[in-house]
KOLDO-8984 format. One record per residue: residue number from 1; chain; x, y, z of N, C-alpha, C in turn. Coordinates in Angstrom, 3 decimals. Layout:
(r NUM, 'A', (X, Y, Z), (X, Y, Z), (X, Y, Z))
...
//
This chain:
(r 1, 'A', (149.539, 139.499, 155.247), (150.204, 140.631, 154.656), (151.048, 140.106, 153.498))
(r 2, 'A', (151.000, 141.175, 152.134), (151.468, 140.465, 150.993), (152.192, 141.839, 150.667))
(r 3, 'A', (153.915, 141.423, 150.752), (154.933, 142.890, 150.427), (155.554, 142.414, 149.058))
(r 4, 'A', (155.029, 143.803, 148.259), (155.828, 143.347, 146.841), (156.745, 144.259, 146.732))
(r 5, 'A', (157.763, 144.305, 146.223), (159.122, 145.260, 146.179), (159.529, 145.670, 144.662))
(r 6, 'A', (159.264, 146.681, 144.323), (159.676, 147.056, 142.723), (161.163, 147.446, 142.633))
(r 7, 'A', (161.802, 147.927, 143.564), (163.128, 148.933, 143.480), (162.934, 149.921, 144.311))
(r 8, 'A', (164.328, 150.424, 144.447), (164.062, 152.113, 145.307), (163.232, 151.656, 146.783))
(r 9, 'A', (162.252, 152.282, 147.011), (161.760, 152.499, 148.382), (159.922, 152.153, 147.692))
(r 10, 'A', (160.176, 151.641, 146.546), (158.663, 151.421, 145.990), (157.744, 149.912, 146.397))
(r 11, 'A', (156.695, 150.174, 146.994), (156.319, 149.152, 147.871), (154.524, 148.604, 147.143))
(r 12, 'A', (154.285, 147.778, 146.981), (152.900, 147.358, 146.833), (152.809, 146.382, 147.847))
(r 13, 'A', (151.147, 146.724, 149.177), (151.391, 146.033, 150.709), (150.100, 145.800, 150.245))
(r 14, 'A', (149.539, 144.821, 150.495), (148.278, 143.770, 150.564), (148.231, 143.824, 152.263))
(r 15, 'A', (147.328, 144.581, 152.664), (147.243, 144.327, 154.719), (145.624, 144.347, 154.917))
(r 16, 'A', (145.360, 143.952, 155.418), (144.004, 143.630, 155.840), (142.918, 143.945, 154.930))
(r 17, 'A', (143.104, 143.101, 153.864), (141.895, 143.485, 152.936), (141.918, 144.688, 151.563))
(r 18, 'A', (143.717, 145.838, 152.472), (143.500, 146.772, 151.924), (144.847, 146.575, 150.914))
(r 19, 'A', (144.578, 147.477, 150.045), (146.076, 147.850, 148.824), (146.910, 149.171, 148.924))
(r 20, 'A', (147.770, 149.146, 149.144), (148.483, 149.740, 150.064), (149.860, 150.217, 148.982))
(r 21, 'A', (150.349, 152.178, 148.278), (151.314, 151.518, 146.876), (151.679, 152.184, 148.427))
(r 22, 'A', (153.377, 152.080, 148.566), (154.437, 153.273, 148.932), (155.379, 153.564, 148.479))
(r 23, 'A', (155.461, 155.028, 148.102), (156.267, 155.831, 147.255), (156.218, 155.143, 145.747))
(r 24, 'A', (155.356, 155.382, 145.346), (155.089, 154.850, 143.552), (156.000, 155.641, 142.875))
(r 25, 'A', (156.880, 155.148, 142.195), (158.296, 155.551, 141.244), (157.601, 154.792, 139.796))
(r 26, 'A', (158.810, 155.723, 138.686), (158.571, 154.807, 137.717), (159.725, 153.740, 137.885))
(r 27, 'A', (159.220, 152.384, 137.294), (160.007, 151.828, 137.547), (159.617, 150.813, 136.278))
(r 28, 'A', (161.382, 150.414, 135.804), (161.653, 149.807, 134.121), (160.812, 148.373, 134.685))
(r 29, 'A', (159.852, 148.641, 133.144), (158.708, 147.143, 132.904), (157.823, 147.237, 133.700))
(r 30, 'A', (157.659, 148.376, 134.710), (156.321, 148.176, 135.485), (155.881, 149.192, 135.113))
(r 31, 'A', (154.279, 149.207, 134.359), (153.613, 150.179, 133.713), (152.819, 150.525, 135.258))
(r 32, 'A', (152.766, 152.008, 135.213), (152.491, 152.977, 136.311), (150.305, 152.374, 136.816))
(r 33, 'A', (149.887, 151.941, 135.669), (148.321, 151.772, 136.002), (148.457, 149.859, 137.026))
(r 34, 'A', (149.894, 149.101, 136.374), (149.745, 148.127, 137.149), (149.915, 148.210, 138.761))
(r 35, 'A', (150.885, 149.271, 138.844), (151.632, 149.304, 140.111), (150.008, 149.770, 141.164))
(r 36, 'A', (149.472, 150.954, 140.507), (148.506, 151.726, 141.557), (147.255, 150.790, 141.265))
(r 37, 'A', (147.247, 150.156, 140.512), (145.833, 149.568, 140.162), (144.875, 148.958, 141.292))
(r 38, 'A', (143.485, 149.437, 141.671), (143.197, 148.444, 142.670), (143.351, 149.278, 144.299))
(r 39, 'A', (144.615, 150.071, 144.061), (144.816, 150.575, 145.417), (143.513, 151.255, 146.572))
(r 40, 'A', (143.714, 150.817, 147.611), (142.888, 151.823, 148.567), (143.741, 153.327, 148.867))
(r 41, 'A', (145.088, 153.259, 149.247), (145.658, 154.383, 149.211), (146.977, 154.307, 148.489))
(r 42, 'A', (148.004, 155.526, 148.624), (148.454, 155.607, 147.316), (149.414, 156.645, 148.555))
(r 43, 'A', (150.914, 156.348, 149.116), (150.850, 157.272, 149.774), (152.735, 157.588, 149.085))
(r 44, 'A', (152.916, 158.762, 148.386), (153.484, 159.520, 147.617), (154.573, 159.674, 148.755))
(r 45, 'A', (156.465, 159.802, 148.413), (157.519, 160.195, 148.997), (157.160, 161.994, 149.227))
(r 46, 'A', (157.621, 162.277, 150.682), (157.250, 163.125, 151.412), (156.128, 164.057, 151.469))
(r 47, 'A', (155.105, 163.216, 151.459), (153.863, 163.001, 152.127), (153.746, 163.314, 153.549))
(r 48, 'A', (152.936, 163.961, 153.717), (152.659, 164.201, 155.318), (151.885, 163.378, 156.014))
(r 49, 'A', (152.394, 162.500, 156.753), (151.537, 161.550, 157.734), (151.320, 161.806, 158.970))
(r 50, 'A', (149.501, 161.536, 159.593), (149.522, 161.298, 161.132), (151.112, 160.750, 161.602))
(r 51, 'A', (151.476, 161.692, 162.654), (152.581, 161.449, 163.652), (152.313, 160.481, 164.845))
(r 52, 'A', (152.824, 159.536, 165.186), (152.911, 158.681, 166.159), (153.852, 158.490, 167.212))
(r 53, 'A', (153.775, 158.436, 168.757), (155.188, 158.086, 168.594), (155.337, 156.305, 169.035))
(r 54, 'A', (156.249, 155.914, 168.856), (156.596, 154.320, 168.936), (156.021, 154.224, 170.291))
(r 55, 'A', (156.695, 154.872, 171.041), (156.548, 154.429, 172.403), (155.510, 154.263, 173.604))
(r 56, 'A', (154.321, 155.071, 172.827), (152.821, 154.324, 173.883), (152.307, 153.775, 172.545))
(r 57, 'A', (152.716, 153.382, 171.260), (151.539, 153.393, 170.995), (151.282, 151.632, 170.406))
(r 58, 'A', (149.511, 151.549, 170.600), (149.586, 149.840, 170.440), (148.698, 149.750, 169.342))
(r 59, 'A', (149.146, 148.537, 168.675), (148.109, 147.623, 167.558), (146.607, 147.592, 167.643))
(r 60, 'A', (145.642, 147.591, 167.082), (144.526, 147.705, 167.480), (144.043, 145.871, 167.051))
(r 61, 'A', (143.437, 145.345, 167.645), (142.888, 144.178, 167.714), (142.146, 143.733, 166.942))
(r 62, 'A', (142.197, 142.376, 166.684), (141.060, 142.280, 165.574), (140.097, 142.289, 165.939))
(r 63, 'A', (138.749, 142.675, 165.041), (137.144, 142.928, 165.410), (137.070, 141.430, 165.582))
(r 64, 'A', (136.197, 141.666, 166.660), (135.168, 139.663, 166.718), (134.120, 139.716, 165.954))
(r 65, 'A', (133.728, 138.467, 165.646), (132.788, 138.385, 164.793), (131.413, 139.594, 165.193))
(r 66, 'A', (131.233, 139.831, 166.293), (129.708, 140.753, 166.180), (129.686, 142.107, 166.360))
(r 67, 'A', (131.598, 142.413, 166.180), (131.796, 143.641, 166.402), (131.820, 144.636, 165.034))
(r 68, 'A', (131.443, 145.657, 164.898), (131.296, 146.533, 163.499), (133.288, 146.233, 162.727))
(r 69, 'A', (133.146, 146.399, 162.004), (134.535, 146.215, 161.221), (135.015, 147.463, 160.405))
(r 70, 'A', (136.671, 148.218, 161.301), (136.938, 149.172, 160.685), (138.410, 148.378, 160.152))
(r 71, 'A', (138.126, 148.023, 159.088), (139.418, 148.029, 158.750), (140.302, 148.802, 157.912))
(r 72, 'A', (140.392, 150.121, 157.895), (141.178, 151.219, 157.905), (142.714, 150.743, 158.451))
(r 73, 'A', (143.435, 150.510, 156.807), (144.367, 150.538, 157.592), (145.300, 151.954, 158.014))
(r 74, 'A', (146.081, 152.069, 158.904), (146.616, 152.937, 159.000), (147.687, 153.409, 158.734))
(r 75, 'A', (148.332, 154.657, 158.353), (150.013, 154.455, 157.910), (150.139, 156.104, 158.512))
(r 76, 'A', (151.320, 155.840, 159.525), (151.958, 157.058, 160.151), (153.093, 157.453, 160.741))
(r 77, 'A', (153.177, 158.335, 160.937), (154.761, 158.734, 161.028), (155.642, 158.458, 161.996))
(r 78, 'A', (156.412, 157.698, 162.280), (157.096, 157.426, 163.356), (158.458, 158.069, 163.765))
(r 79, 'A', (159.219, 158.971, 162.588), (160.349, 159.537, 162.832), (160.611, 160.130, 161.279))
(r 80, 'A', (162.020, 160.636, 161.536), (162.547, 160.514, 160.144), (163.007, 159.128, 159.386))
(r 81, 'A', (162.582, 159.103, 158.663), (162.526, 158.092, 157.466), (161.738, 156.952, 158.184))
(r 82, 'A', (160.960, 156.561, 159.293), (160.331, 155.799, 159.539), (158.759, 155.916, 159.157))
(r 83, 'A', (158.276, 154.605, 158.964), (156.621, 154.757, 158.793), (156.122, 153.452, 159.084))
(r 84, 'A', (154.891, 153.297, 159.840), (154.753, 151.807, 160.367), (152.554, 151.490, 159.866))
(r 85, 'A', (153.080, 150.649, 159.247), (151.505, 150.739, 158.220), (150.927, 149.196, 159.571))
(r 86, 'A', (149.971, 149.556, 159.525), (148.968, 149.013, 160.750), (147.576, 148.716, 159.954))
(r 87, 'A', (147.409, 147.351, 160.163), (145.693, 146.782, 160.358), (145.413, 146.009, 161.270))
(r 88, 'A', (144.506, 145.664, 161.466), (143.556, 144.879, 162.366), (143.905, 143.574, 162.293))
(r 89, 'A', (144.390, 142.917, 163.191), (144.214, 141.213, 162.796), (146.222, 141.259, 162.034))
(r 90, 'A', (146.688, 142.078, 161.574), (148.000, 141.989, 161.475), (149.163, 142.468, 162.335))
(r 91, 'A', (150.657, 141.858, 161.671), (151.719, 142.091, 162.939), (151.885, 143.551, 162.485))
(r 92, 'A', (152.104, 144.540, 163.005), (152.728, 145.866, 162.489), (153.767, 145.759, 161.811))
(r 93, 'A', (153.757, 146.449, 160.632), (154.770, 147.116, 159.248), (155.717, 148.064, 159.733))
(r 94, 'A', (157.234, 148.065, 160.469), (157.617, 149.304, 160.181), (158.759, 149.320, 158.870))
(r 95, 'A', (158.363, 150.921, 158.370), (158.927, 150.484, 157.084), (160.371, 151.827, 157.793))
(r 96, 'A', (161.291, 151.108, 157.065), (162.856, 151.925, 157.775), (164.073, 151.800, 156.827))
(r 97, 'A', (164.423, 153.789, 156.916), (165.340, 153.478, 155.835), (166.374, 154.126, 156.587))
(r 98, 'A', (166.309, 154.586, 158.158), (167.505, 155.134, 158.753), (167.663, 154.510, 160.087))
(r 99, 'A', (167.898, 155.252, 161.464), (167.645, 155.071, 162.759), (166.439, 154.426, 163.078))
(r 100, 'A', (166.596, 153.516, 163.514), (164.800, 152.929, 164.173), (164.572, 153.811, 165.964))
(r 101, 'A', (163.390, 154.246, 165.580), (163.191, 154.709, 166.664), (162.856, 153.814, 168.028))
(r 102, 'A', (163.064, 154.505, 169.295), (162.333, 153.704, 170.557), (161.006, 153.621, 170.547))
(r 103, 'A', (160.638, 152.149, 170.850), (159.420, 151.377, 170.410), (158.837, 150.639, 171.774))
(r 104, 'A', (158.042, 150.768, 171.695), (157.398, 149.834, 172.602), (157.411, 148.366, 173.083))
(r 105, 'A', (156.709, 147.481, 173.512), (156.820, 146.135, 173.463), (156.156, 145.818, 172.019))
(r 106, 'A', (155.046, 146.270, 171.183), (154.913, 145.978, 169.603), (156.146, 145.745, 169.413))
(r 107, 'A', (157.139, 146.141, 169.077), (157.780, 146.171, 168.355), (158.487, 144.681, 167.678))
(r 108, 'A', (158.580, 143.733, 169.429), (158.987, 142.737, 169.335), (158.104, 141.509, 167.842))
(r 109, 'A', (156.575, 142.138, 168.021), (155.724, 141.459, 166.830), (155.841, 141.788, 165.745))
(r 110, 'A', (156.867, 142.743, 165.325), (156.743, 143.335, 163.779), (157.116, 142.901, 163.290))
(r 111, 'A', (157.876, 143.054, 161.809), (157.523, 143.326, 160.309), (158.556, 144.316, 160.048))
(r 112, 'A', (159.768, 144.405, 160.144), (160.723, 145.547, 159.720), (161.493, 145.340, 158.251))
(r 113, 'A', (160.575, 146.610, 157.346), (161.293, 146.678, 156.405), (162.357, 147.474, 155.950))
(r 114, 'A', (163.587, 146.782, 156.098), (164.831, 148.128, 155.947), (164.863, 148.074, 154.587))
(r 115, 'A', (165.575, 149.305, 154.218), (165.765, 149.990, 153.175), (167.083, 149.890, 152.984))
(r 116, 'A', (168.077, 149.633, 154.146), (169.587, 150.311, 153.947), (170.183, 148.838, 155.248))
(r 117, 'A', (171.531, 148.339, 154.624), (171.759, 147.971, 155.367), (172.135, 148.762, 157.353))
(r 118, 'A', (172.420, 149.846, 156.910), (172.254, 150.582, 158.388), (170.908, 150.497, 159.143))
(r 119, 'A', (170.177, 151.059, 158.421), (168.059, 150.506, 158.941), (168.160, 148.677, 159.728))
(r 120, 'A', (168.581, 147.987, 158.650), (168.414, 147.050, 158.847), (169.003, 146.276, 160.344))
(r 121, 'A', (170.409, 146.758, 160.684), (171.313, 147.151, 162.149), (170.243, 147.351, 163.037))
(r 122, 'A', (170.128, 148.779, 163.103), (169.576, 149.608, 163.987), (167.946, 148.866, 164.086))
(r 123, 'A', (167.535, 148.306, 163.504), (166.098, 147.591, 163.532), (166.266, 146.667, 164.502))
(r 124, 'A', (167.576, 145.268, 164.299), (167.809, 144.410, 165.466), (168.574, 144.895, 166.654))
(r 125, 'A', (169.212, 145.912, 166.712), (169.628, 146.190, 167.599), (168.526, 146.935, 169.176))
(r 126, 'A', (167.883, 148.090, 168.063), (167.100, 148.520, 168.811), (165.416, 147.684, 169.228))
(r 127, 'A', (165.167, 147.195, 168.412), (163.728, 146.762, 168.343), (163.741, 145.751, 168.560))
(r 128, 'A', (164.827, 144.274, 167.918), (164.344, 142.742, 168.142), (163.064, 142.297, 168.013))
(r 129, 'A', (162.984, 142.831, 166.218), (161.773, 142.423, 166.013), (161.493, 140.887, 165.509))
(r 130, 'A', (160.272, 140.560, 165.153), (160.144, 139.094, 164.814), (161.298, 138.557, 163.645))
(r 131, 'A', (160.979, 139.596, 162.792), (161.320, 139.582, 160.925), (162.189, 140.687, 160.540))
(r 132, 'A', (162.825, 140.750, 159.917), (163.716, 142.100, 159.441), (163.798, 141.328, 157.818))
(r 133, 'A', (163.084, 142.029, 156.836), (162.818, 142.149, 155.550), (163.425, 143.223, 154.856))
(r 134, 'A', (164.518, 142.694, 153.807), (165.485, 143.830, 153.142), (164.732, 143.747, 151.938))
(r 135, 'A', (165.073, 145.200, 151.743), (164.614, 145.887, 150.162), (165.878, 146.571, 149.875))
(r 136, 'A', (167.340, 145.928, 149.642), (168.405, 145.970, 149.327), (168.577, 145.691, 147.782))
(r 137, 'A', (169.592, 146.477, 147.208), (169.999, 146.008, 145.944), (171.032, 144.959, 145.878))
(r 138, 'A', (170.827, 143.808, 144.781), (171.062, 142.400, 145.233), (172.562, 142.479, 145.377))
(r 139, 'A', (173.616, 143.844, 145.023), (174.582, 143.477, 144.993), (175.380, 143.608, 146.398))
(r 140, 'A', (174.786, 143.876, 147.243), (174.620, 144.533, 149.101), (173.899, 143.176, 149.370))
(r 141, 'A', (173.219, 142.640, 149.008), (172.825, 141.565, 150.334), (173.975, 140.902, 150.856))
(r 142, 'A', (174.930, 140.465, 150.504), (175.695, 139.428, 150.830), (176.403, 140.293, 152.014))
(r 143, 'A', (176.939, 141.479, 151.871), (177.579, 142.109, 153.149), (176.628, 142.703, 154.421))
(r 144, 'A', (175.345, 142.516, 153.880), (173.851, 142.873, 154.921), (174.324, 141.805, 155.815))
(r 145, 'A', (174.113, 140.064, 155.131), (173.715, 138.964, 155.579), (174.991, 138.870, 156.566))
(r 146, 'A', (175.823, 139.195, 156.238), (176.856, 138.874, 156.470), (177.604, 139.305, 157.966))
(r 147, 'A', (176.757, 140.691, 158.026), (176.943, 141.978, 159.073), (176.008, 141.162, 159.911))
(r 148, 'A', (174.422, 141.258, 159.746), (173.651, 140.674, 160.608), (174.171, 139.343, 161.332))
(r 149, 'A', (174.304, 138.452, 160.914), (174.177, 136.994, 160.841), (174.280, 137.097, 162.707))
(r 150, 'A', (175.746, 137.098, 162.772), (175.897, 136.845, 164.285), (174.856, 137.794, 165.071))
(r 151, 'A', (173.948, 138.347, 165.164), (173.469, 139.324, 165.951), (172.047, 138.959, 166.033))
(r 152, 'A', (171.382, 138.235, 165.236), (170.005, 138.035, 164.856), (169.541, 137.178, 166.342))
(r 153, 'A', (169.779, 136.691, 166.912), (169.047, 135.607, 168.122), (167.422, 135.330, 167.461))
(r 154, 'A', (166.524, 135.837, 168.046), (165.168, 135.080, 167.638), (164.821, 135.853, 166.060))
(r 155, 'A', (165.340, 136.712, 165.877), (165.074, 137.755, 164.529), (165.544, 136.864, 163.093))
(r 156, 'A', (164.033, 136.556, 162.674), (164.493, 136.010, 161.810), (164.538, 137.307, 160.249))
(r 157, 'A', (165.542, 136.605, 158.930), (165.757, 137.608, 158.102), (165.570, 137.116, 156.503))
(r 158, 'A', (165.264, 137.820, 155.866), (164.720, 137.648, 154.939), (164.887, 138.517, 153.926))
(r 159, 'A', (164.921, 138.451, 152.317), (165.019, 139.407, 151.502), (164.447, 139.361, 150.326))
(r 160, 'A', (163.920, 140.628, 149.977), (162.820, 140.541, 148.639), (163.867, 140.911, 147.393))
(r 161, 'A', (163.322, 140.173, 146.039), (163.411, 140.708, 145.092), (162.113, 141.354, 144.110))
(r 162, 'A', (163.240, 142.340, 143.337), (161.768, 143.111, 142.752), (160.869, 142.336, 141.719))
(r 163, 'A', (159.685, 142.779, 142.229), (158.866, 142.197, 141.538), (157.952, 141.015, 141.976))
(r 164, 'A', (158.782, 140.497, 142.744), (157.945, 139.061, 143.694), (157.597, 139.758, 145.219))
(r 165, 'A', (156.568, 138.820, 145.068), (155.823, 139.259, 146.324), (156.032, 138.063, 147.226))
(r 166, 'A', (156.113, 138.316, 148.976), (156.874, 137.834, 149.996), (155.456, 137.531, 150.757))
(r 167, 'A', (155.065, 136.712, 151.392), (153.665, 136.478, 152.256), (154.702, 136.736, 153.131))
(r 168, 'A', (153.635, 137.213, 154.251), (154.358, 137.163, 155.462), (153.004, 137.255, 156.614))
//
């Protein structure tokens, strides 16, 4: 999985093969044909997504070699302001800009991208996920890092700037 971060809540996700924009904004020096270019989907701020809820629901596995290959990835609704983008063979994406919802045991394998240092809280608190990935403006990280630090145990943390892209 390859997360690129422009600003705002604007996302370019590389997940299983697929191109993935979320919430495409304009955004200064990024011409609008680079951002969508290439994409498989393209999924626009308040957009209606398949509803999910966290709590039965599981990752789908990767195909074995002699099995047909859907790799569709998926992106659906998990709450307000939540959305958790899913492929085959990857850890689950939830992307979070408020309350993290109650989650399953996935949750512990994810990929949490907060939006807000509050998202970012409520992500380790509730979920204890693998990764907690900020899409913070750089002048807030230092009181994010700062809030988290003592609370993280196995959660490790991390933060994008715009424009560079983060393997994960």
């Amino acid at each position: 999985m390859k997360i690129t971060w422009f600003g705002n809540r604007t996302l370019r996700l590389h997940m299983a093969g697929q191109i993935i924009v979320w919430h495409p904004a304009a955004i200064e020096g990024v011409a609008p044909e680079e951002l969508e270019s290439g994409t498989d989907q393209i999924i626009a701020a308040g957009q209606a997504l398949p509803k999910a809820d966290a709590t039965s629901w599981q990752p789908r596995r990767a195909p074995t070699a002699l099995e047909p290959v859907d790799q569709q990835v998926a992106v659906l609704e998990l709450g307000p302001d939540a959305a958790l983008v899913e492929g085959p063979g990857e850890p689950p994406l939830l992307l979070l800009g408020g309350a993290a919802p109650p989650a399953g045991r996935w949750s512990r394998d994810a990929v949490v991208l907060a939006f807000t240092q509050k998202a970012a809280a409520a992500a380790l608190e509730a979920l204890h996920p693998k990764l907690i990935v900020l899409a913070v403006e750089a002048d807030d990280l230092d009181a994010v890092f700062d809030e988290l630090r003592a609370h993280l145990g196995g959660t490790a943390l991390t933060a994008l700037e715009p424009g560079l892209a983060l393997e994960v």
